[in-house]
SEDRENDO-374025 format. One line per 3 residues: number of its first residue (from 1); their letters; for each residue z, x, y of C-alpha. Coordinates in steps of 0.25 Angstrom, whole numbers, always signed. Example, Ala and Ser with C-alpha at 12.3 -4.5 7.8 and 13.67 -1.06 7.14 Angstrom:
1 = AS = +31:+49:-18; +29:+55:-4
//
This chain:
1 = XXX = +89:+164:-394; +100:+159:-404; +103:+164:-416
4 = XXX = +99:+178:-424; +97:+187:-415; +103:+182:-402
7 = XXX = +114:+189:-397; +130:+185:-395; +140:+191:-386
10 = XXX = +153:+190:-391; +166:+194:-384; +178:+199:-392
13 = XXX = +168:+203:-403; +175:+214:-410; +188:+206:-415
16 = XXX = +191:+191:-419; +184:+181:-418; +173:+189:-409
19 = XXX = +170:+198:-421; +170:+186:-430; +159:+180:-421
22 = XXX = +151:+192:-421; +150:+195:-435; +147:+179:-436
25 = XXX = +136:+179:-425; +130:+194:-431; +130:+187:-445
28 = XXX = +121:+178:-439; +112:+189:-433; +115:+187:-419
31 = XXX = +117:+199:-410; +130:+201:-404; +135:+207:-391
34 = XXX = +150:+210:-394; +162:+211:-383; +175:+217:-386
37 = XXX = +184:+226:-381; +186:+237:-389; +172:+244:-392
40 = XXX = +176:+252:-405; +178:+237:-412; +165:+232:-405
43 = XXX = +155:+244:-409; +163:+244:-425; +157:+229:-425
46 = XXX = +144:+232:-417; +142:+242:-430; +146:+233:-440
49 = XXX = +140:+220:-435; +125:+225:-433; +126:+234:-445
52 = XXX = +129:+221:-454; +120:+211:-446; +112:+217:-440
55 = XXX = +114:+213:-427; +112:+219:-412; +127:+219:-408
58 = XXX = +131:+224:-393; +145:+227:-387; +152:+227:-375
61 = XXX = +169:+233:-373; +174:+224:-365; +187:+220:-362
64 = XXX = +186:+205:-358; +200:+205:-351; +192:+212:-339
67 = XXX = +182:+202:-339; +186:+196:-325; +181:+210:-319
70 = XXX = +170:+212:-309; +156:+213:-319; +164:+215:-332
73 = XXX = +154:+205:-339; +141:+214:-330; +139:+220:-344
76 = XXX = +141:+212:-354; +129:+202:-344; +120:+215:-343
79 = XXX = +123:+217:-358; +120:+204:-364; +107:+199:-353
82 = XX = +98:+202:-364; +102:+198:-376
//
């Protein structure tokens, strides 16, 4: 389940070294699953990265510094079960 066509979940995906990472990972064919907080920057790179790899890319806004709330990570689990 390695390797082209598996999935990665990456958090802080649509800036620094997260973005890096997932136009790395995408450049490799590997699916990504994206985290950030702001959802404008995550859907720009949704677009971007699936158009030029062809990859499946999934997002989820969240803002990590609630993390520590009652079921935040509920759907990101629900989200990513399957992949």
């Amino acid at each position: 389940r390695y390797g082209k066509g598996s999935w990665v979940v990456i958090t802080g995906g649509s800036d620094g070294i997260g973005k890096a990472f997932a136009k790395q990972f995408a450049s490799k064919g590997f699916n990504l699953y994206l985290i950030s907080k702001t959802e404008s920057k995550l859907s720009k790179l949704q677009a971007e990265l699936s158009s030029e790899f062809n990859v499946d890319v999934k997002i989820k806004a969240k803002d990590f510094t609630k993390a520590f709330e009652k079921d935040f990570f509920a759907d990101i689990f629900d989200d990513t079960k399957d992949l």
